[in-house]
C-alpha positions in Angstrom: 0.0 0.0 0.0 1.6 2.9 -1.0 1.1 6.6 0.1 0.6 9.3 -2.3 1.9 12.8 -0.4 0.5 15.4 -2.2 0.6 19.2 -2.0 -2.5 21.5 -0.4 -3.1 22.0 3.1 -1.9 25.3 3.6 -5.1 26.9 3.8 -7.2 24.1 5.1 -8.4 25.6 9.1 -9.7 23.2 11.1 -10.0 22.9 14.5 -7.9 21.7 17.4 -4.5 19.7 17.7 -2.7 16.8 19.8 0.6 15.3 21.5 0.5 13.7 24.7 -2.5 10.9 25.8 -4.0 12.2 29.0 -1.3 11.0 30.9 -2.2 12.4 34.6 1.2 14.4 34.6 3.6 12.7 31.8 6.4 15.3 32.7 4.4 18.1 31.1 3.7 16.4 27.9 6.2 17.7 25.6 4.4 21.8 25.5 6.5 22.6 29.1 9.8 24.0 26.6 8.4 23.7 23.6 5.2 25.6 23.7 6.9 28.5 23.7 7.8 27.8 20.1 4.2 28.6 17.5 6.3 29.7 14.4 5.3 28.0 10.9 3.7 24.9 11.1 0.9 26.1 8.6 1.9 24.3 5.8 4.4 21.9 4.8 7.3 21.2 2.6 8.0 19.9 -0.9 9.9 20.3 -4.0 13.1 20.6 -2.0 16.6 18.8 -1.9 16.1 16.5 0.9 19.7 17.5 2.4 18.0 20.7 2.7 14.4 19.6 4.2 14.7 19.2 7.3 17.0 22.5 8.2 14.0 24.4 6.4 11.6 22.9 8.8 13.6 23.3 12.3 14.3 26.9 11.0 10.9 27.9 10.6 9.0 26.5 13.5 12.3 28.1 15.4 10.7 31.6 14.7 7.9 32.4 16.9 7.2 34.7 13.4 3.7 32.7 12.0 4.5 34.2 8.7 8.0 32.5 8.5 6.6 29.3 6.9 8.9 26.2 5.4 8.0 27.2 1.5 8.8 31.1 2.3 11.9 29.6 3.1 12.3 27.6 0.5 10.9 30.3 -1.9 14.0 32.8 -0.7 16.8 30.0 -1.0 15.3 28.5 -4.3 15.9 32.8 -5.5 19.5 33.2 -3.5 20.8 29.8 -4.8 18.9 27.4 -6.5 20.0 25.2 -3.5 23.1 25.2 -4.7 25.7 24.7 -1.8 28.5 26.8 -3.7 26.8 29.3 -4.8 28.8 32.6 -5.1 28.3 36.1 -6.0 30.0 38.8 -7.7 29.8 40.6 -4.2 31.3 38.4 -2.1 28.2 36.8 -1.1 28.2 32.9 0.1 26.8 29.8 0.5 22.9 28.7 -0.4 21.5 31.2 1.8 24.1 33.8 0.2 25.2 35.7 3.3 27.9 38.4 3.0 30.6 38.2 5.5 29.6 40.9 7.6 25.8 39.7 7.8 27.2 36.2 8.6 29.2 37.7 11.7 25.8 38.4 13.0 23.4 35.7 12.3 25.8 32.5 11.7 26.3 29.6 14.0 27.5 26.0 14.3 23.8 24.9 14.1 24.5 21.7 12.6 27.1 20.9 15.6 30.2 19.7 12.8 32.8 23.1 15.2 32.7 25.1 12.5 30.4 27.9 11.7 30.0 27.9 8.0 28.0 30.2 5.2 28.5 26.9 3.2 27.3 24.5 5.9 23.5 23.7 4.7 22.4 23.6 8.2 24.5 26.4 9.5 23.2 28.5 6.3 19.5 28.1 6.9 19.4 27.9 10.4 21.3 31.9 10.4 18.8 32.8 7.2 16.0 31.8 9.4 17.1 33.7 12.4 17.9 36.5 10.1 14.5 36.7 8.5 12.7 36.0 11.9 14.1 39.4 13.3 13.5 40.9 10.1 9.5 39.8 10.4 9.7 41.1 14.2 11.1 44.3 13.2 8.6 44.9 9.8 5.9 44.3 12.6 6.5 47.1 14.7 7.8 49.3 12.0 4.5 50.4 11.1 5.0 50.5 7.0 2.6 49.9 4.6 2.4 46.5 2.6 3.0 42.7 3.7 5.3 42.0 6.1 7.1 39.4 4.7 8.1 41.9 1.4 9.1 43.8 4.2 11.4 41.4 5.4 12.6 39.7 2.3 13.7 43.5 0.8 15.1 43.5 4.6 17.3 40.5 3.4 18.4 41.7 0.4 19.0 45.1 0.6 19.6 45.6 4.2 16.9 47.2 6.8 18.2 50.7 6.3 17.1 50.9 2.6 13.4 49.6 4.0 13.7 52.8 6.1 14.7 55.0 4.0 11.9 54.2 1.2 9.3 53.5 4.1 8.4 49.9 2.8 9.6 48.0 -0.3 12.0 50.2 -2.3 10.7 50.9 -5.7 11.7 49.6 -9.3 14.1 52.8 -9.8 16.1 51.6 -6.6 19.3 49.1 -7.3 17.5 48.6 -11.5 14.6 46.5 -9.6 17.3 43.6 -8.0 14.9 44.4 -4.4 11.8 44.9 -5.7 12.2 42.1 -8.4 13.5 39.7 -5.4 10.7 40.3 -3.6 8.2 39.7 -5.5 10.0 36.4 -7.4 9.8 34.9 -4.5 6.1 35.6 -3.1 5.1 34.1 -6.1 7.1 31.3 -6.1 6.0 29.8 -2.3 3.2 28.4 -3.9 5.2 25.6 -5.2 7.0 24.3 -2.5 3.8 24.0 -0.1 3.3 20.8 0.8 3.0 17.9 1.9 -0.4 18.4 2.7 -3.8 16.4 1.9 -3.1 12.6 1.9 -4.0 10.3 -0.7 -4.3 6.9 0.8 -4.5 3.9 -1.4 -5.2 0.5 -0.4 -7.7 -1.0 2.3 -8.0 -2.5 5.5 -8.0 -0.9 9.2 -5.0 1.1 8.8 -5.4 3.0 5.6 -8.8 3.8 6.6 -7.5 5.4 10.0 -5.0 7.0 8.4 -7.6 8.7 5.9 -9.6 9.5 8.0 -7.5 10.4 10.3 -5.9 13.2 6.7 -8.6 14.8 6.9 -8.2 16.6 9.9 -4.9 18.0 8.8 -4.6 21.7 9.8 -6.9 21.1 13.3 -5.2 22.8 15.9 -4.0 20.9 18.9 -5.8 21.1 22.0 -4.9 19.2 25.2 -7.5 17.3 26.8 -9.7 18.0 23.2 -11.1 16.3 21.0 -12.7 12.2 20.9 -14.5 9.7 18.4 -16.7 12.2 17.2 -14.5 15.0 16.2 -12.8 17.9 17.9 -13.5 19.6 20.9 -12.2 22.3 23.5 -9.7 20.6 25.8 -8.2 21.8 29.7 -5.1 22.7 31.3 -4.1 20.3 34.1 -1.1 23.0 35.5 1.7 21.6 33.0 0.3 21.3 30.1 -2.5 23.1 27.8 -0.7 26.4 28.3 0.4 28.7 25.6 2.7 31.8 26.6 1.8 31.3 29.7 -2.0 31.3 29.6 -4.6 28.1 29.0 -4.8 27.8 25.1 -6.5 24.2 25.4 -9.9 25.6 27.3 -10.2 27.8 24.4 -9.3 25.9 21.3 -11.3 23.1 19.3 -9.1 20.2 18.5 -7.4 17.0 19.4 -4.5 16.0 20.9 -1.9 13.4 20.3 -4.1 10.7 21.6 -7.6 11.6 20.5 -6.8 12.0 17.6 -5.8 8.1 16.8 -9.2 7.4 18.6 -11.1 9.0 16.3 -9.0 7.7 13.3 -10.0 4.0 14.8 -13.2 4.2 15.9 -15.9 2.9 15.8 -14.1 0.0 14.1 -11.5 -0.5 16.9 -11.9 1.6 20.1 -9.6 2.1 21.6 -8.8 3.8 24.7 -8.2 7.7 25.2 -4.6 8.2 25.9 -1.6 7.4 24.4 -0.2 5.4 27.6 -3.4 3.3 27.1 -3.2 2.8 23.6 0.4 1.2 23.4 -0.6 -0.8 26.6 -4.1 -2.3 24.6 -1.7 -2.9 21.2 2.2 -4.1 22.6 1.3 -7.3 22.0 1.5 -6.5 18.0 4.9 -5.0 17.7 6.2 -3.8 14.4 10.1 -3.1 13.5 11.4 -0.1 12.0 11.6 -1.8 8.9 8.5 -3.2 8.4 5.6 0.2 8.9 2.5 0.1 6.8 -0.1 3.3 6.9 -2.0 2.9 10.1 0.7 1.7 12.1 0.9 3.6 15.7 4.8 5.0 16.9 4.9 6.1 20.4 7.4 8.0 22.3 8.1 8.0 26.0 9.8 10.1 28.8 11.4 6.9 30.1 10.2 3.3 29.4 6.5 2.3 28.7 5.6 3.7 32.0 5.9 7.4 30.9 4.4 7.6 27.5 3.7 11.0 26.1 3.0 10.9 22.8 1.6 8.9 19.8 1.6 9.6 15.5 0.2 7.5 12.8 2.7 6.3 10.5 1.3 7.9 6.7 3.7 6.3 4.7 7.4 7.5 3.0 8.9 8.1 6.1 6.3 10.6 7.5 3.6 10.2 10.8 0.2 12.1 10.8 0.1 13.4 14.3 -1.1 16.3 16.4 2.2 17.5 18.0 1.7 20.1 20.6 0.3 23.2 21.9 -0.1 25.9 19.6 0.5 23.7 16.6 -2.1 21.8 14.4 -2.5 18.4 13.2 0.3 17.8 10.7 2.6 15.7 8.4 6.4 15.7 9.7 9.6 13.5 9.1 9.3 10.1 11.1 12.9 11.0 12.4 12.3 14.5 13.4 8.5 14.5 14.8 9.3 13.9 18.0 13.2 13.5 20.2 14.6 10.6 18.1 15.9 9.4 22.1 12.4 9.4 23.1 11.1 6.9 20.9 9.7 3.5 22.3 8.1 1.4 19.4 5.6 0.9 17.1 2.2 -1.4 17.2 -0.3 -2.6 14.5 -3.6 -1.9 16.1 
C-alpha cells in the first residue's frame, strides 16, 4: 500500500490539535519547553533537496514569526541559490542562503554541531537565514509601514533594513535597476510551489489506511490538550503543565485534538480504543512492528522513560512521514518520522 503525499493543506483551518494521551502528569507532555515555540507549522514542505528539508523545517517553527513558513523559506533559497551549496556572487556573497561576511558575523552559528560555523554548511546557512528573517518579520511588525510583512522582510534581506527605512516599505523599481523589488516579489510568487506535503491520498484498504484517511482529513486542526474524541474535535483543559500557551490556557479555548484523541477518532468505531496514548500502546504491545517493516495505520509512540511514561503517539502515513497532532499551539500535521518527535524518546511501534 503505497502513500501518495501530495501538496494543499496550507489553507485548510480546522480545529484543534494533539501530542500527549492524557497522561495524569507525563512530565508536562512535551508543551512545558516547547510551547513556547508557535512559528510556521501552517503548511508543509516539498519540491526541496532533501539535504535541505529538514533544516527548512527546524528553521521555521524556530521563529515564533507565524508568517516564517517552510515554503517562504524555500521560496528565498530557491531565489539566492537554486539550493546550490556553492553558490557565489559577484559581491562576495556565500553559501545557499548567500550571506555576505559581515551579515554572517551576526546571524551564523555551528547549528549543525560539525565546530565550524560555515556560510556553506547547509544547516549552518539556513538555520542563520531563518534567524535572520525571523528578526527581520519582528522588526517589519513594529515598523508600522505599509504592505506585507514578509516583502518587508525579504527586501530587509536583500537590501539591508536601512534601505526599508529610508523608502518606508519595499523600495521601488528605480532603486538598485529592480534587484529588491524584483526579489521580492519572485519569491512571493514562487511559495506556492513548494507547499506541501499536505492532503493525503491513501491507497489501499484495511483498518490502517482507513485510520490514516480519515485520520488526513483533519490536517490543519489545531491541537488542544485534553480535546477532542471519536466524534470529532473539541475544546480541551489545562491540568497545570500542560494546555498552556505563553503562559495562559490555550486548550480551554481551542477546538481540537490531541496526540491521543486524535488516533481514537481515526479508529473508531471500528477498533476503540482507549483515550490516551499510555493506554493505547498498553491495549496494542502485543502487535509490535520493527522499524523496517511500517504500513499506513501503524501507531509509533514515544516516552519520557520506558512504557511507564508515555507522552506521545503519531500515525505512520507512509514514506517516512507520521500524521500526528504534535503540541500546543501547533495543528495536526505531516512531519519526518525522524524528526517528529526527540529521536531518544522513541519506544516502538504497534499494528492496532
Amino acid at each position: 500500500m503505497k502513500v501518495l503525499i501530495k501538496a494543499a493543506v496550507a489553507t485548510i483551518t480546522l480545529f484543534v490539535l494533539a501530542v500527549v494521551g492524557l497522561m495524569a502528569m507525563v512530565l508536562a507532555d512535551y508543551d512545558a519547553e516547547a510551547t513556547e515555540v508557535t512559528g510556521s507549522a501552517s503548511g508543509g514542505l516539498r519540491g526541496v533537496p532533501e539535504e535541505f528539508r529538514s533544516w527548512i523545517l527546524k528553521a521555521a517553527e524556530e521563529c515564533k514569526q507565524p508568517e516564517l513558513t517552510p515554503a517562504l523559506l524555500a521560496a528565498q533559497l530557491y531565489q539566492e541559490s537554486k539550493f546550490n551549496t556553492s553558490a557565489r556572487s559577484d559581491v562576495g556573497a556565500q553559501g545557499p542562503a548567500q550571506f555576505m561576511p559581515g551579515t554572517w558575523a551576526t546571524w551564523g552559528r555551528d547549528s549543525d554541531g560539525n565546530g565550524e560555523a560555515s556560510p556553506w554548511d547547509i544547516g549552518d546557512a539556513v538555520m542563520a537565514q531563518g534567524r535572520m528573517m525571523c528578526s527581520l518579520l519582528k522588526e517589519a511588525k513594529g515598523s508600522g509601514y505599509p504592505g506585507d510583512v514578509r516583502a518587508l522582510a525579504l527586501a530587509g534581506y536583500n537590501a539591508g533594513w536601512s534601505h526599508v527605512e529610508q523608502f518606508g516599505g519595499v523600495p521601488p523599481k528605480s532603486f538598485a535597476k529592480g534587484q529588491t523589488y524584483n526579489y521580492v516579489q519572485l519569491i512571493l510568487s514562487t511559495m506556492k510551489r513548494f507547499e506541501g506535503p499536505g492532503l493525503l491520498e491513501v491507497e489501499g484498504s484495511g483498518s490502517g489506511p482507513d485510520a490514516l484517511r480519515k485520520a488526513a482529513g483533519r490536517l490543519g486542526t489545531p491541537y488542544a490538550y485534553g480535546g477532542g474524541g471519536p466524534q470529532g474535535p473539541s475544546t480541551g483543559f489545562c491540568d497545570g503543565a500542560n494546555g498552556y500557551l505563553n503562559g495562559k490556557c490555550a486548550a480551554s479555548n481551542t477546538v481540537g485534538f490531541d496526540c491521543s484523541s486524535l488516533v481514537q477518532y481515526a479508529y473508531w468505531p471500528d477498533l476503540k480504543l482507549p483515550r490516551t496514548a499510555a493506554a493505547q500502546y498498553g491495549a496494542t504491545s502485543d502487535r509490535p512492528v520493527s522499524r523496517q517493516n511500517l504500513k499506513p495505520g501503524d501507531l509509533l509512540f514515544w516516552s519520557h522513560g520506558g512504557t511507564g511514561a508515555i507522552y506521545h503517539v503519531a500515525i505512520y502515513a507512509g514514506d517516512n512521514n507520521v500524521l500526528h497532532a504534535p503540541r500546543t499551539g501547533r495543528n495536526v500535521e505531516l512531519a519526518p518520522l525522524t524528526s517528529a518527535m526527540p529521536q531518544d524518546d522513541y519506544v516502538g511501534t504497534t499494528r492496532p
